[in-house]
Phi, psi and omega in degrees: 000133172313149146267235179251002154297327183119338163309156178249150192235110175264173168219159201215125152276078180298153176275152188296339170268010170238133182256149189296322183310326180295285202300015193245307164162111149306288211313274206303334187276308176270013174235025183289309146015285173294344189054028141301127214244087166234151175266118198259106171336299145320314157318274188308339170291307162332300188307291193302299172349298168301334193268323189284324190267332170305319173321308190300328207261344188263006201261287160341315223248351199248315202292326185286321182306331192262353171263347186263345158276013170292302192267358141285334134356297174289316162278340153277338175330299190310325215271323180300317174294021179229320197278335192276341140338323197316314210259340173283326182295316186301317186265348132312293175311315159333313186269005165119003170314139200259169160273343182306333181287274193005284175288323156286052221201297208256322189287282166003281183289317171318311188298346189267346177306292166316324175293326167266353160292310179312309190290313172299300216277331157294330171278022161227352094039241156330321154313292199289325193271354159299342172284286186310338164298302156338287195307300192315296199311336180301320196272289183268089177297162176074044173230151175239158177252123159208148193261129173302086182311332180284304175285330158272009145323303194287287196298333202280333196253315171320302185290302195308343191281302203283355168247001143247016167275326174325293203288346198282329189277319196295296201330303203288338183287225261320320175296310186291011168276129232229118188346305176281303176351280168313335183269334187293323190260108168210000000 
């Protein structure tokens, strides 16, 4: 059948043990004459493919740059809080606070500031890739939308480590500060 050049378009059904790649041309070689042009279906699906995984990685590659400033983020957070802090620690430890609360005291908040960062950014995550999703769907039937859950499990248990791992060092100053030390100075 014509397209919209005015071309005729065949399609060629090979046996498995030949590749189109071999055969475009032989093909393109006996029709020259005629200016055939052939393609291999495969090849082009392979193309779109590659391009889909390149998207993706650069999609990957953005997520990552934003969870490893998320968690240093989190450790100057931390790191600001203990100095800015000094005299509410002094006066928790006064009233009988160990230093082990102290320090799980600041790691609570940190782990809980990364847990609503986590949250806010999977739920617009999700959103924008449920848009985009939309928009594909229009075009291409027969696609599902499902969130991997197991990876995002993963980066979610991943971020949480590395942001009390941030966080582990101001917490441990912060314990070691000492009532009268802290109380002296206002």
């Amino acid at each position: 059948k014509p397209n919209t050049k005015g071309y005729k378009n065949f399609s060629m059904i090979i046996d498995s043990g030949v590749k189109a790649s071999d055969l475009i041309p032989y093909l393109e070689t006996e029709f020259i004459e005629r200016g055939m042009v052939a393609i291999s279906t495969i090849d082009e699906i392979e193309k779109s493919l590659e391009t889909g995984d390149a998207f993706n990685k650069l999609f990957q590659g953005f997520m990552g740059l934003g969870l490893v400033v998320g968690v240093i983020a989190i450790g100057v957070l931390s790191i600001r809080a203990v100095v800015e802090r000094r005299q509410i620690i002094g006066t928790m430890r006064a009233l009988g606070y160990k230093s082990r609360m102290v320090s799980l005291s600041f790691l609570l908040e940190a782990l809980y500031i990364t847990f609503l960062g986590i949250i806010i950014g999977l739920a617009l995550g999700a959103l924008t890739s449920w848009n985009i999703f939309n928009e594909i769907s229009k075009e291409v039937d027969g696609i599902s939308y499902k969130i991997p859950w197991l990876n995002v499990l993963a980066i979610v248990g991943i971020t949480a480590f590395f942001a009390l791992l941030s966080s582990f060092l101001p917490s441990r100053q912060a314990a070691k500060i000492y009532p009268a030390e802290a109380l002296r100075y206002e």
